[in-house]
N, C-alpha and C positions, 0 to 999 in steps of 0.2 A: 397400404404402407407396411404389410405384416412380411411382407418382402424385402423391405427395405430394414426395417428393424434386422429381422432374422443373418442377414449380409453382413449389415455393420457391428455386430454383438461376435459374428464367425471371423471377421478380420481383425477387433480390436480385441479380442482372446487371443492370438498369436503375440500380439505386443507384451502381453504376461510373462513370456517367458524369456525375455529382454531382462524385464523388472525382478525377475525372479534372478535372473543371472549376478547382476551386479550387489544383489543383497545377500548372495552366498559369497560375492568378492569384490567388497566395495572398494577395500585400499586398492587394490590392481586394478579396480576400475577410473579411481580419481588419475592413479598415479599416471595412465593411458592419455586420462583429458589434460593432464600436465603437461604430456611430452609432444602431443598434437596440437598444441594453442603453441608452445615454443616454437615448435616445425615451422609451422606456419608463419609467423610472424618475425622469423629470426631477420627476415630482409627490410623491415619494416625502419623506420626511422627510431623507433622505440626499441624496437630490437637489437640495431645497431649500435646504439646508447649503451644499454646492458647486457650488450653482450652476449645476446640469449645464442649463436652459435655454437658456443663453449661451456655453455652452462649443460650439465650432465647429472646435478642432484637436485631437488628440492631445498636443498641444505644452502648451495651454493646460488640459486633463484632467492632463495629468502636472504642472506646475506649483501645480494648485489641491488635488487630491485626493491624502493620502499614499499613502505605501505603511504595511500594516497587518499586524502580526503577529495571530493568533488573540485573543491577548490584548486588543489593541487596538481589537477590534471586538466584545470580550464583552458590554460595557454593550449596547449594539443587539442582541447575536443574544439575550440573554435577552428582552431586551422582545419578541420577536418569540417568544421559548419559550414568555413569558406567554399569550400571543395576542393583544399588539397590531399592529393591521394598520399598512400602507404605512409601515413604517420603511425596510427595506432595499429591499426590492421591491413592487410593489404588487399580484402574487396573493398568493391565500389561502395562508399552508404550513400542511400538514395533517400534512407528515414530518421529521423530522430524523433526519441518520444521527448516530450516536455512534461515535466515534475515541478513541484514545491519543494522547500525544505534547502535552500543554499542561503550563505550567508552575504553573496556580495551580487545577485542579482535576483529579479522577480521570480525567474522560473531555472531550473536547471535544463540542460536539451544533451540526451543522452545518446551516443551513436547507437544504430541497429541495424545491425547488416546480414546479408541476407542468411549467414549461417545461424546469427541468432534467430531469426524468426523460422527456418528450416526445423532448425536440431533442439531450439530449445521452447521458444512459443508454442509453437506447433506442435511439437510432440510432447508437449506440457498438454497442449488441450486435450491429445487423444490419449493420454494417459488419466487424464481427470475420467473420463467417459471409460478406461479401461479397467480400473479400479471401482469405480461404482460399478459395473458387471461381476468384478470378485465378490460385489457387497453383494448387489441382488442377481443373482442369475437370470433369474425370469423377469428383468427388467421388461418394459414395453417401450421404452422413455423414445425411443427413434422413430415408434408409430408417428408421433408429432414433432411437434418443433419446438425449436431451443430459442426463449426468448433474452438477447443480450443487448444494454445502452452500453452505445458506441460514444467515444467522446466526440472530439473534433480536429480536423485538419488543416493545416494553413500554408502558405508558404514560406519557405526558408526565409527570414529576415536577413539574412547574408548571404546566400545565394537561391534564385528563384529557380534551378534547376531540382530541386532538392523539397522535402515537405519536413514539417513538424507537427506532432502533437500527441494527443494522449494516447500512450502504449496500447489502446483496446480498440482506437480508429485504427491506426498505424494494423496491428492486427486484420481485424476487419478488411481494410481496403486490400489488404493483400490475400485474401481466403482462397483458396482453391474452389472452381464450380462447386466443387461436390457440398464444399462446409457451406458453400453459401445458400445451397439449397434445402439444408436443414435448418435453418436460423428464421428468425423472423426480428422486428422487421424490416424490408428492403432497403440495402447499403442506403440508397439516398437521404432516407429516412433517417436510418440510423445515424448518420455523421452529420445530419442539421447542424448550423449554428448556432440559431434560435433555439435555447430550453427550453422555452414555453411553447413554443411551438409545436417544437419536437416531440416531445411529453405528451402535449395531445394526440399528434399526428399516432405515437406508437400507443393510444390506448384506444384510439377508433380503428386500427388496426387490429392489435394484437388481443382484443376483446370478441374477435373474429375467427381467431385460429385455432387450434387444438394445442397448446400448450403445452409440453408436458414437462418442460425445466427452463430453470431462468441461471443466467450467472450473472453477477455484479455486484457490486458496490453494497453493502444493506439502503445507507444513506437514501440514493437516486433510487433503488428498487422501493422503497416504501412509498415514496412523493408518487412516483406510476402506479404503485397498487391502489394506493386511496382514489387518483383518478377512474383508474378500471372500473371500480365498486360504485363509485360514484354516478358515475358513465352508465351504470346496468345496474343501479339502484340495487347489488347486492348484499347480502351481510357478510359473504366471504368468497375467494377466490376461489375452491372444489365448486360453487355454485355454474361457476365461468369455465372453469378448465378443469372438468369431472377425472380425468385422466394424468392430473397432474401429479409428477413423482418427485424432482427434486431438487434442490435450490444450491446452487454452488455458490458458498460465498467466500469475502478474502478481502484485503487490503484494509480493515479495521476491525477490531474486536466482535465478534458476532453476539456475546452474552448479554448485552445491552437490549440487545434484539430479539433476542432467542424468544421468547413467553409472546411476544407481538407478532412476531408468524406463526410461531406453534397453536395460540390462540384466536389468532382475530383472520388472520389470512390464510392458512392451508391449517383447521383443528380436526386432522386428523393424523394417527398414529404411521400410516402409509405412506406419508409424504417425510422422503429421508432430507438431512441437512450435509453437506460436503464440504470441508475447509480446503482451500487453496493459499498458497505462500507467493505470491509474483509479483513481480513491481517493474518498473522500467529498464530497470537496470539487469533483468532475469526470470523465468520461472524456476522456481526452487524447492518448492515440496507439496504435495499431496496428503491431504488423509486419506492413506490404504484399509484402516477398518473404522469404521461408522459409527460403531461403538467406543470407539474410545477420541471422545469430546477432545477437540484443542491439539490433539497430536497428529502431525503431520510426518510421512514417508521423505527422507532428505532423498532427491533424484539426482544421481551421480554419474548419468551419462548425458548429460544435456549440454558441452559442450562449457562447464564452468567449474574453476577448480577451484575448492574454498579451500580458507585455513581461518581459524579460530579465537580472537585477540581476551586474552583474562581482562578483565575489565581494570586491573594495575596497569593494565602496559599501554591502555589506551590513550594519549597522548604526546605517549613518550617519542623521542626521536627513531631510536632504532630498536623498538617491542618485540618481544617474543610471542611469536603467533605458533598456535599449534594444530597439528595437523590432526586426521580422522581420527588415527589409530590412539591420538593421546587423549580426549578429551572424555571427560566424566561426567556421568547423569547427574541434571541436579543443582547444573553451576551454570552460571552465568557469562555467555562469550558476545562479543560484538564480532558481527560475521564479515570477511574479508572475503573480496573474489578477485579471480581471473577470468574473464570471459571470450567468450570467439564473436565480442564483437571492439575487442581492444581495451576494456576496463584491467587494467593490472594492481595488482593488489590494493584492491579500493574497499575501501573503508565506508560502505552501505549505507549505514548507521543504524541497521537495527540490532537488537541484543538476541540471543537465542536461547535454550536452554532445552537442551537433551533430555528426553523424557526415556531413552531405551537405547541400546549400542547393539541389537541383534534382535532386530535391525537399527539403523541407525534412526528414530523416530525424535523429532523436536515438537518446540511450540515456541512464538513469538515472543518475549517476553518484556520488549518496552525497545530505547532507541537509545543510540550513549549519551541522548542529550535532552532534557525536558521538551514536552512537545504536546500540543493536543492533536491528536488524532482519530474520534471517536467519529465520523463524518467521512474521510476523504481528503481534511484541507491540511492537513502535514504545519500545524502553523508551529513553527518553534521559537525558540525565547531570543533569535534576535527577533523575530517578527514583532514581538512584542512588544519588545524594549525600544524598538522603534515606533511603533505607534502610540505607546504611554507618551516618549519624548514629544512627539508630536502635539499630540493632544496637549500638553501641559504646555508647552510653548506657545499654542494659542489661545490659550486662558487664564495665562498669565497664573498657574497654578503648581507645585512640587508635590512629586510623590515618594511617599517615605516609602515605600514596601506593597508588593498585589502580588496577588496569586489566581489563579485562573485553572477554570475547568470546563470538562463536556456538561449540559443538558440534554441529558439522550431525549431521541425522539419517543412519544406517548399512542397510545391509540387518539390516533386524528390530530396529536398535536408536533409540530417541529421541533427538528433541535436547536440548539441555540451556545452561544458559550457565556458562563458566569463568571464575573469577578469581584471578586474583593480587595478592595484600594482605601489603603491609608494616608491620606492628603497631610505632607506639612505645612503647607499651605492652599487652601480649598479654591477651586478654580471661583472662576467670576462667572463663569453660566455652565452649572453640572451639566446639563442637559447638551451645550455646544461639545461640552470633554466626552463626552458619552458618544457624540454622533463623531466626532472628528479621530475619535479612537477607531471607532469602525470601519470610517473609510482609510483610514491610515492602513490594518490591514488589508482591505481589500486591495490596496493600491502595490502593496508589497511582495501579495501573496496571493498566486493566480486561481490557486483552488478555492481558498476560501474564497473570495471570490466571484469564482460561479456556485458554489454552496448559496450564496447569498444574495442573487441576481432574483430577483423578486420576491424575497422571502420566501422561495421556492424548498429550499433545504433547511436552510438554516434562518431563522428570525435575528434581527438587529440583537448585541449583548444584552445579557442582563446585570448592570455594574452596584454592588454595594458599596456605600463609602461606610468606614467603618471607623471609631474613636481613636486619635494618638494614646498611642501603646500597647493595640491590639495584637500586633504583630508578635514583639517585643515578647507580652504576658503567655502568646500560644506556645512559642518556640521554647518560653521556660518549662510551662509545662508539657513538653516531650520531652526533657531534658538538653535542647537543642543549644542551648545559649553558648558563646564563643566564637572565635572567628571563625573556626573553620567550620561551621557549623552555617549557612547559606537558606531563610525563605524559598522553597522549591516553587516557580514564578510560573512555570504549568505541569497540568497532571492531563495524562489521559485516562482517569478514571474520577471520582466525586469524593476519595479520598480527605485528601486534605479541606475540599470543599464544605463537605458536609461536617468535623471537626470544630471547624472555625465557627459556622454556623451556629452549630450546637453552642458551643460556647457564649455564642454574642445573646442568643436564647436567653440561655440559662440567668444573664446578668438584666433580662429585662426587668420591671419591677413587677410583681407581683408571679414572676416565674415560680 
């Protein structure tokens, strides 16, 4: 394999000088991906609408063309679910990844077409692998294989010509020989439907192979490490994969995690950690040095043009969004795209916040809308507010006020989500409000979900009821109290959690 290493480290060193290129000229680089997503699309039914023929400034795009929440551009992405061609873009999509996080249906199903998985998936993945060679030169990591959970695939529910599902099968099913021959394990495997299955299937597997990097989820990578260890009665994962270099993670906070792999699964100094920025809707940034925790490389020729919303302007009708050249280290932006697979200035939902302008370096820094997402399951506060309403509807019960948070996962124990609820009137069987809350989100919200399909990820809530005027007395003292001042109903961190907690503590008797 010292062949195969030495090949693939000598071709993805050329790709450097790509990434080198657009960070000695990023605005000329975006301003490129602006005028080529226009080009393209000007014939399109969406292009046609605004006019994208005539439009010749960014100035004159941001003036014509909103900015668009998910919602906002469902009428168009269904029609393109159906298989009507050149609405948003004018190749064929043959893929759509499915997500959480919409407010008027279970899942959102985003297009993907074949320039997004080309120019920007793809060249997202060999840029992840090209940047950790700038980290380690003398990496080995391609001696072995790359172990990645694949989600799942299904047929279009509106048209059977067509598939959906999670952006990392969607990847997968489409690999080039070559990637697939470095991966483990086997496509079939990988995109099982069955979790419990699958999970086994890939640790009597991959308990086999020469390992030497995983990318995924933290979430699903720990539920498979515990099996591994398990499975080979280890105490650690170097015991199994003596060669193993390094874990790409991404799509929820890694700090939670960080001390759990560094300690119990890979405790050594040698095994490096790598952030990635992607989601369905794009890949969007890399950690280029290794050393600096949380900061990601923003990648500016994948085929996606951002601009930038101050967090004043976001809900406004027609916001001022800014572009590369104007934004500042240190502040807080909800990031807006264009993409080459028909997304126009859509409204992502995550926040961002600039950690360096040369180069342009960021870090994730929350969503513009309460939300836990310590896990994978994107559940946000209508989720919730649907499933409180739920629950209280069949227990004949009102809730004055809850707030809700992550339980990261432990050595050997799951995560789980906590809440605290103030009953104005207390249900008639806590224990029914407890379970009917649960399945309320599961039914809601497809991640959570499968997080929670045999208490495989995630364990049932843990719900505190807590005294009338708890709420009330916390918010006094943060100084919160007044209208405009809002119980924040989720956190993706234990914040507020643990606050409260303290509190209710502190008034036990004999505290």
């Amino acid at each position: 394999m010292k062949l195969v290493n030495d090949m693939t480290v000598w071709f993805l060193k050329r790709r450097y000088e790509r990434i080198e290129l657009f960070k000695k000229s990023p605005i000329e680089t975006q301003l490129r991906m602006f005028t080529e997503l226009l080009e393209t699309a000007r014939y399109t039914e969406w292009g046609a609408k605004y006019n994208y023929g005539q439009i010749k400034t960014v100035k004159e795009f941001q003036e014509q063309v909103p900015v668009s929440t998910y919602e906002d551009l469902y009428p168009y992405i269904e029609r393109v679910l159906k298989g009507e061609p050149n609405v948003l873009w004018p190749s064929s999509i043959e893929w759509f990844s499915k997500s959480s996080g919409t407010t008027n249906a279970r899942s959102k199903f985003l297009p993907v077409s074949p320039e997004a998985l080309e120019e920007c998936h793809y060249e997202g993945g060999k840029d992840m692998m090209t940047l950790l060679i700038q980290n380690r030169p003398d990496t080995k990591v391609f001696d072995g294989k790359g172990l990645s959970i694949g989600g799942t695939l299904h047929a279009n529910p509106f048209d059977d010509y067509t598939q959906v599902g999670d952006v990392s099968a969607v990847i997968m099913q489409n690999l080039p020989a070559w990637g697939e021959i470095m991966r483990t394990p086997p496509l079939e495997v990988a995109l099982m439907d069955h979790w419990e299955t699958k999970l086994e299937k890939m640790a009597e597997i991959c308990s086999q192979e020469n390992v030497t990097s995983i990318l995924g989820v933290p979430t699903w990578t720990i539920v498979l490490l515990d099996q591994i260890l398990e499975r080979n009665n280890k105490s650690n994962l170097l015991e199994i994969w003596p060669e193993f270099e390094v874990f790409v993670h991404g799509a929820v906070s890694f700090e939670p995690y960080r001390d759990l792999f560094t300690q119990k699964y890979f405790p050594s100094s040698k095994v490096g950690y790598l952030e990635t920025y992607s989601a369905s809707e794009g890949f969007f940034a890399i950690q280029d040095d290794m050393d600096k925790v949380g900061e990601m490389l923003l990648m500016l020729d994948y085929g996606i043009f951002y601009e930038f919303l101050p967090l004043d302007q976001v809900g406004l009708k027609h916001p001022k969004a800014l572009l590369l050249d104007e934004v500042e280290v240190g502040v807080n932006y909800a990031l807006v795209i264009s993409t080459n697979a028909g997304l126009w200035r859509y409204l992502i939902g995550d926040t961002i916040k600039f950690t360096s302008v040369e180069p342009f370096r960021l870090k994730v820094s929350g969503r513009t809308k309460h939300f836990i997402n310590a896990f994978g399951e994107e559940v946000i506060v209508e989720n919730a507010d649907h499933a409180i309403k739920t629950a209280a509807n069949q227990t004949d019960s009102l809730v004055a006020n809850y707030t809700a948070g992550p339980v990261y996962m432990g050595d050997g124990s799951r995560g789980r989500h906590e809440w605290i609820i103030e009953f104005s009137k207390s249900p008639d069987d806590q224990e029914q409000f407890n379970r009917v809350l649960d399945e309320s989100l599961r039914q809601v919200n497809s991640d959570y979900d499968a997080k929670r399909y045999k208490d495989m990820a995630l364990l049932s809530p843990l719900i505190h009821v807590v005294p009338a005027g708890t709420f009330y007395n916390w918010m006094g003292s943060r100084n919160k109290l007044g209208g405009q001042n809002k119980v924040p109903r989720l956190s993706n961190d234990r914040s507020y959690l643990d606050d409260l907690l303290a509190i209710l503590e502190a008034q036990q008797p004999g505290a």
